[in-house]
C-alpha positions in Angstrom: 85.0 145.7 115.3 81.6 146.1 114.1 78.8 145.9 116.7 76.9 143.0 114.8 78.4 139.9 113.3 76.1 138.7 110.5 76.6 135.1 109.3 76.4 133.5 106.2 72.8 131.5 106.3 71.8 128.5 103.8 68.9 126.2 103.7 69.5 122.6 102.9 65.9 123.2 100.4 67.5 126.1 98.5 67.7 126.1 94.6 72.2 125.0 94.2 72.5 124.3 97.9 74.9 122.0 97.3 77.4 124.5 94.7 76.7 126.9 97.4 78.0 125.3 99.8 81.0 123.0 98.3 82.1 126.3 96.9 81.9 128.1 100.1 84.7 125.3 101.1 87.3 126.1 98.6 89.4 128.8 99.7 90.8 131.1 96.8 94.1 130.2 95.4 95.7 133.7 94.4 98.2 133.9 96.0 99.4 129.7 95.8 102.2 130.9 92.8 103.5 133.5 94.2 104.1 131.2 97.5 105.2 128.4 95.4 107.8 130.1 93.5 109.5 131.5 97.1 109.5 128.4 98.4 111.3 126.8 95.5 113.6 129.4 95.9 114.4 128.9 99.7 114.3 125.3 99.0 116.6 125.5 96.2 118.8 127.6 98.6 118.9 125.9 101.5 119.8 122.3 99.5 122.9 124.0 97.6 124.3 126.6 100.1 123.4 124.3 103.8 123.5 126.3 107.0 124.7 129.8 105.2 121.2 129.7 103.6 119.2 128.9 107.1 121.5 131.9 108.3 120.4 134.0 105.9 117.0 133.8 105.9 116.8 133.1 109.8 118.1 136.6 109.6 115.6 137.9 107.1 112.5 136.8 108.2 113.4 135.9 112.5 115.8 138.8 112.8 118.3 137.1 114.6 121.4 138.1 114.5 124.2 134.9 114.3 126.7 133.6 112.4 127.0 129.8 113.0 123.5 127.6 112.9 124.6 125.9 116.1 123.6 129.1 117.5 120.4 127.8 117.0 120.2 124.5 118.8 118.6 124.8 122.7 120.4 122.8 125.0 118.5 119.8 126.5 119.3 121.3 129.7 117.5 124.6 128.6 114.2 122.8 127.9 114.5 121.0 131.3 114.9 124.6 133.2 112.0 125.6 130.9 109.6 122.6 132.7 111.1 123.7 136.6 110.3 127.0 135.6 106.5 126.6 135.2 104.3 127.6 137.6 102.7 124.4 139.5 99.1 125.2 137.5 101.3 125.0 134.3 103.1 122.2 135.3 100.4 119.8 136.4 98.6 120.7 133.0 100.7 120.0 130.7 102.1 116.2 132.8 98.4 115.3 132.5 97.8 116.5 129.0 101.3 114.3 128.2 100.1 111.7 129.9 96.8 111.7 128.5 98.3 111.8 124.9 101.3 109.0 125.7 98.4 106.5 127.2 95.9 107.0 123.9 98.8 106.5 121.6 100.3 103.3 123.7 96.7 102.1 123.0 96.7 102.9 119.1 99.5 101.0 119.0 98.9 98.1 120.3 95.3 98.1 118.6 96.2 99.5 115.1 98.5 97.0 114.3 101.4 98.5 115.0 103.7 95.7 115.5 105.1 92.7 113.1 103.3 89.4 112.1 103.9 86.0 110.9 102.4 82.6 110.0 103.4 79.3 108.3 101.6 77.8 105.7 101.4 73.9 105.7 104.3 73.3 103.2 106.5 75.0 105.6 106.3 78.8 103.8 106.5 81.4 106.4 104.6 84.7 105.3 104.6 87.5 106.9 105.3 91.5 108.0 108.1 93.4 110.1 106.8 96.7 111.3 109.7 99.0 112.2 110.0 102.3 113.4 111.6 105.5 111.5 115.3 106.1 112.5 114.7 110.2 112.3 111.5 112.5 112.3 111.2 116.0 112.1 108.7 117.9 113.8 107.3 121.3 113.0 106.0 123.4 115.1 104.2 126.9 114.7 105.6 130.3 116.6 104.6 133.3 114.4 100.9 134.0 115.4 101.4 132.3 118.7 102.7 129.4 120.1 101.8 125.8 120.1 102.7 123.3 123.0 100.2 121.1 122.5 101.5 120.9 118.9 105.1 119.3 120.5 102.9 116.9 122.6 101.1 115.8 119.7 103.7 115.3 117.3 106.5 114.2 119.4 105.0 111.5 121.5 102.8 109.4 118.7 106.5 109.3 117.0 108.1 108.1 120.6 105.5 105.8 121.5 106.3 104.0 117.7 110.2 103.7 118.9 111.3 106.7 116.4 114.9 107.0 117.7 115.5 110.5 117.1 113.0 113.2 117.2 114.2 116.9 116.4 112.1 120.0 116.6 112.3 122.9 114.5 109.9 126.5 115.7 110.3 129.7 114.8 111.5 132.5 117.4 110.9 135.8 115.6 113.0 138.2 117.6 114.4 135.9 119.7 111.3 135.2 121.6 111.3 131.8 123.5 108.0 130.2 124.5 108.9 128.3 128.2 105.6 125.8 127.6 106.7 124.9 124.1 109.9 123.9 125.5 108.7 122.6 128.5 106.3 120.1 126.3 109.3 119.3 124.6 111.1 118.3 127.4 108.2 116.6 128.6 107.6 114.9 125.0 111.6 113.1 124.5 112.3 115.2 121.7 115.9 115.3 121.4 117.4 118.3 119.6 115.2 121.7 118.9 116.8 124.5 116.8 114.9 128.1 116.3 113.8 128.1 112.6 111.1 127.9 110.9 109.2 128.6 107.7 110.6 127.2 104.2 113.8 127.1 105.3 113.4 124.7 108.6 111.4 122.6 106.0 114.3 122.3 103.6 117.0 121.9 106.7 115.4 118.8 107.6 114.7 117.6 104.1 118.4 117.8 102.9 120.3 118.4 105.6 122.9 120.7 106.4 126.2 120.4 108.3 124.5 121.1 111.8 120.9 120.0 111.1 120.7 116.2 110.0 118.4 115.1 107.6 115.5 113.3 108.5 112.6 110.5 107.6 109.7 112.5 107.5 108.5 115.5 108.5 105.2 116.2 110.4 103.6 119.4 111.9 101.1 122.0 110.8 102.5 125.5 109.7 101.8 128.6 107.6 101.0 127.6 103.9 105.0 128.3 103.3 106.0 125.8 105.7 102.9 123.4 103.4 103.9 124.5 100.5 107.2 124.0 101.3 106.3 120.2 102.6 104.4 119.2 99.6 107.4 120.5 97.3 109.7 118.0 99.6 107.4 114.9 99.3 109.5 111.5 98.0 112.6 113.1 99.2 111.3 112.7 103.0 107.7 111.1 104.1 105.1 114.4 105.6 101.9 113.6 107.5 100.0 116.1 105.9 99.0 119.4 104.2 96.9 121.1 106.9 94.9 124.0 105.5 93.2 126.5 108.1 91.2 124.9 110.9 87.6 124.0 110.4 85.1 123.0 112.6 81.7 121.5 111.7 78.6 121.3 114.4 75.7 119.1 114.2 73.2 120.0 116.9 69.8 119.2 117.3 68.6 122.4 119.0 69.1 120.8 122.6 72.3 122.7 123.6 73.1 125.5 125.7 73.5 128.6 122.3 76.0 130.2 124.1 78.1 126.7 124.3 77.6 126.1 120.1 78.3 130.1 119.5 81.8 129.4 121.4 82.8 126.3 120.1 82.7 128.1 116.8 84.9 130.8 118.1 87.3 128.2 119.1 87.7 127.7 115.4 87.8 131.0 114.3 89.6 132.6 116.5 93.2 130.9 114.9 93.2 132.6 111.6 90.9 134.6 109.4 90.7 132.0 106.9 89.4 129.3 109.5 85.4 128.0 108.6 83.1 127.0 111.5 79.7 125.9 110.3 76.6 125.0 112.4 74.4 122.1 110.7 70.8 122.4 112.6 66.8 121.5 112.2 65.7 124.0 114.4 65.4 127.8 113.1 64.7 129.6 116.0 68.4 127.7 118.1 70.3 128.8 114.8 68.6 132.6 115.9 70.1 132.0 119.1 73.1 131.0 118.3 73.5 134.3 115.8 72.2 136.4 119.2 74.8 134.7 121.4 77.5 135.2 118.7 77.3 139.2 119.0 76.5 138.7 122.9 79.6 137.2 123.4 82.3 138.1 120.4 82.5 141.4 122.4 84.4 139.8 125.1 87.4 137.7 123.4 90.7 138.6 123.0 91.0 137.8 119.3 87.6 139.6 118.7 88.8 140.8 115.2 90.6 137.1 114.0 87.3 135.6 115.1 85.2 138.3 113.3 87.0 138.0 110.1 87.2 134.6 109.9 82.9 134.5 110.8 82.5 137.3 108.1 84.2 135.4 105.6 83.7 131.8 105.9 81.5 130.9 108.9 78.0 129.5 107.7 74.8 128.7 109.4 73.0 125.9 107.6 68.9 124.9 108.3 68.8 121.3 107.4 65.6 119.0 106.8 66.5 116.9 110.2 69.4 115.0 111.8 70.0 112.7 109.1 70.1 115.0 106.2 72.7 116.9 108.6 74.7 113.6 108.8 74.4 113.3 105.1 76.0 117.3 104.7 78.3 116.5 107.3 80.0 113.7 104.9 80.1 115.7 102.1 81.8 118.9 104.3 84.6 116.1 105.4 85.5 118.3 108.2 88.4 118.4 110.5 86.3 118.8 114.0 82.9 117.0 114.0 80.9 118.1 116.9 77.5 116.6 117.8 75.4 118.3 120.3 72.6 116.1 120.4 70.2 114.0 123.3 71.6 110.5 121.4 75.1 111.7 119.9 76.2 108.1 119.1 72.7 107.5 116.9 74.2 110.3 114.4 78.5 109.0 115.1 77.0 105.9 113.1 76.1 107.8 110.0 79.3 109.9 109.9 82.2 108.3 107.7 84.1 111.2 106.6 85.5 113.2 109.7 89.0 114.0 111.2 87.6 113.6 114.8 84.5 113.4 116.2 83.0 115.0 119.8 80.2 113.3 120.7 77.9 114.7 123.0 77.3 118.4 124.9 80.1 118.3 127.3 82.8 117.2 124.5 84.2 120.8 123.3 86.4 120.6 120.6 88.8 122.2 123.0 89.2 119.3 124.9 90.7 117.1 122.2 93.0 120.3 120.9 94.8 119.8 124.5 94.6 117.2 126.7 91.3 114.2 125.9 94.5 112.5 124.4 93.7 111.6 120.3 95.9 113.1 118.3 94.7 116.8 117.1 96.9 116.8 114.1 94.1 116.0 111.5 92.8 116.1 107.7 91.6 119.9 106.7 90.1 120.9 103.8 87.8 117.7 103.0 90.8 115.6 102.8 89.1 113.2 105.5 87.3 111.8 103.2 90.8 109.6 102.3 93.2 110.3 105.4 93.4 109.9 109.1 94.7 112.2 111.9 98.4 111.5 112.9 99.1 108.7 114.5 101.7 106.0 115.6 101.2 104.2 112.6 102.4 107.8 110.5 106.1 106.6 112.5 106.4 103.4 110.9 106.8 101.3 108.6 106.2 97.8 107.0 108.0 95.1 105.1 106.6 91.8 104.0 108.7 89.1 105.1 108.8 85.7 102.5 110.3 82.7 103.4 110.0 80.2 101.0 110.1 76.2 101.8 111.8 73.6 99.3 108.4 71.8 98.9 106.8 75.9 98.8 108.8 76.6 96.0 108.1 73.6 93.8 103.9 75.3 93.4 104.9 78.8 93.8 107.7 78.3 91.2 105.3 76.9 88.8 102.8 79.2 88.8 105.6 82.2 88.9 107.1 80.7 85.7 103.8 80.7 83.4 103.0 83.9 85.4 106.5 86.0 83.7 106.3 84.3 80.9 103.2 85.1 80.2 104.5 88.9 81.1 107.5 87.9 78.5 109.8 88.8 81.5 111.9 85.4 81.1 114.8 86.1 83.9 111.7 86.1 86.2 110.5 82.3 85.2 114.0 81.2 85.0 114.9 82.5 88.5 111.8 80.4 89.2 112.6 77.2 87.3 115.8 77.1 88.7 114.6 76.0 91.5 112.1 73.2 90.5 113.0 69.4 91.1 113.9 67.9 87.8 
């Protein structure tokens, strides 16, 4: 690792700020065929050959030596021994985390809408819409890199608390390796039935089905840009939240914070993947200096030191803006995943922001906080795609039908109306259908 980390710098004044900095954004898409046309092939596999395909490439890329795919399901009780086997510091962290997550989502549920309708019009018409939950959802969850228990509690519970009758996990075990918190969490979370695969091949399993893994709903879960590109090639066949790209954070601060504090809430992006972007939006020239100083004061002492400088090198930008507002104003046009402001009046700016997949308001609201345990969901839209989606949510676990119930005396206007309506559309079994109907 190089002894200085030099960041990207742009001024909001600059001649093609804007290019600059939407095209700083995109990620390069060389390699997107070559991914595309192995996960077709996996997919194509895995939907006309079943569980001797998820064998076979379990083998390939896990290296796990079986022969029957129910070698692959954990027991329930193995996920329960997983939880008594925590230490108590582990333990009490991940009940509150749950907890945390289950109470937020109870909430969204009864605040979003989340639940069926009704009302009667005065001719005696009843209008209206049943929300019900999915029958089966699968849920994805990372363990190349490393290994994601938050990821269970945030997938699995938003999907309980909807009334999702069967949840079942799929993650990765390369070599066998079995992470006792993302069991425990999915213990902790109701999910019903793990198995140990992942990649291409876990998203096709759940997709089509095989004679041991059931088909499902929808599928939900970040992963590598197989497991997306494997999703997206699924999409209509089953429901998927999202594509998640790398992680991104964005920071508006006004020059009031700690530098130290800004410098490592960037590293908490960074430090996932090389391609993750962390961008500080600021006023002040001198607190973007100090934030530079404090990143090579402290990048030095992580763990990930060269994920973090790689992913700085490459896509990590330092932007002077005008003042707050014009940071606001960049900040909708970035989209970005994580929205942090670090300002004396946090909410003034929160009003101006309408693109964002969540939003920390305020010095003491690391983005860290809502990755584990603040309790919103930390599943959200990457790569700008917040300007049009939300993070994941109960609501992604149901789903609505409008209910019509038509009185005698209802049908006599409606029918009318229908009738000149098709005919007008020269669809005439539609204005019959209605005319049949009609008093004489």
């Amino acid at each position: 690792m190089s002894a200085q980390v030099q960041l990207k710098r742009l001024n909001s004044k600059d001649t093609g700020f804007k290019e600059t900095l939407l095209s700083s954004l995109s990620l390069p898409a060389a390699d997107d065929v070559a991914i595309d046309a192995a996960v077709v092939e996996i997919l194509s596999a895995v939907q006309k050959q079943g569980d001797e395909a998820v064998i076979s490439f379990t083998k390939q890329f896990d290296r796990l030596n079986i022969s029957n795919v129910s070698e692959l399901e954990i027991p329930h009780q193995e996920l329960e021994q997983a939880y008594s086997s925590l230490s108590a510091e582990q333990k009490n962290a991940l009940d509150i985390a749950a907890k945390r997550v289950r109470a937020y989502h109870e909430k969204q549920k009864i605040e979003a809408g989340c639940h069926s309708w009704e009302y009667e019009e005065a001719d005696g018409t009843r209008l209206g819409q049943k929300v019900t939950a999915l029958d089966r959802v699968g849920i994805y969850v990372p363990g190349g890199k490393a290994a994601y228990p938050s990821s269970v509690l945030m997938n699995a519970i938003p999907a309980k608390v909807a009334g999702v009758t069967e949840v079942i996990m799929v993650v990765p075990t390369p070599d066998g390796a079995r992470n006792p918190l993302v069991l425990a969490a999915a213990y902790l979370s109701g999910v019903d039935r793990v198995f140990t695969i992942g990649g291409a091949q876990a998203v096709g399993a759940l997709a089509y089905g095989t004679k041991t893994i059931p088909s499902v709903d929808k599928i939900v879960g970040p992963g590598n840009a197989y497991v997306a590109a494997a999703k997206r090639r699924v999409f209509g066949r089953v429901g998927i939240d999202m594509i998640a790209g790398p992680s991104e954070i964005l920071v508006l601060c006004d020059g009031t914070t700690n530098p130290d504090w800004i410098a490592m809430d960037l590293f908490s992006q960074a430090e996932h993947d090389e391609q993750a972007q962390s961008i500080l939006l600021c006023p002040d020239a001198a607190f973007i200096e100090q934030v530079q100083i404090s990143i090579n004061k402290l990048l030095p002492e992580m763990p990930r030191a060269k994920v973090i400088e790689a992913s700085l090198t490459n896509r990590a930008l330092l932007i002077q803006v005008k003042d707050m507002t014009e940071a606001c104003e960049i900040a909708n046009a970035i989209a970005a995943e994580h929205l942090e402001i670090c300002a004396e009046d946090p909410r003034k700016w929160a009003e101006q922001i309408r693109h964002a997949g969540a939003i920390f308001m305020g010095n003491y609201t690391s983005e860290s906080l809502g990755d584990y345990c603040a309790g919103p969901n930390h599943v959200l839209p990457t790569a700008r795609t917040a300007r049009f989606s939300s993070p994941l949510g109960v609501y992604d676990f149901i789903k609505r039908s409008s209910m019509i119930e038509v009185s005698e005396a209802g049908a006599q206007s409606l029918g009318a109306v229908a009738s000149t309506l098709a005919r007008g559309e020269g669809l005439q079994a539609h204005a019959r259908a209605a005319e049949m109907r009609l008093k004489k």
